[in-house]
Residue, then its C-alpha position, 0 to 999 in steps of 0.5 A: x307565882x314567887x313567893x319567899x321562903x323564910x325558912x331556907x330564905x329563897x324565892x320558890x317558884x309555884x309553876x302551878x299559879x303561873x300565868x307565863x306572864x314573864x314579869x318575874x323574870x324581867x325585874x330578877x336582879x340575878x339573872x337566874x329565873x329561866x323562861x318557864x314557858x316551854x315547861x308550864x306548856x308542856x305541863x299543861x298537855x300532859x294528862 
């Protein structure tokens, strides 16, 4: 769901692979990835 974007050198995020797994955010180094979860399950029950 991270993938690195050589042109504006930063991770992004694609909230549409994510599997709510959380290994992205247990091995950031920096501490800045929040926990999607709430988000991804709302974005999933909205039509």
């Amino acid at each position: 769901a991270i993938v690195w974007n050589k042109e504006r050198v930063i991770p992004e995020f694609d909230i549409e692979k994510c599997t709510l797994c959380h290994k992205c955010i247990d091995v950031c180094e920096q501490n800045t990835l929040a926990d999607f979860t709430e988000v991804k399950t709302r974005a999933r029950l909205t039509p």
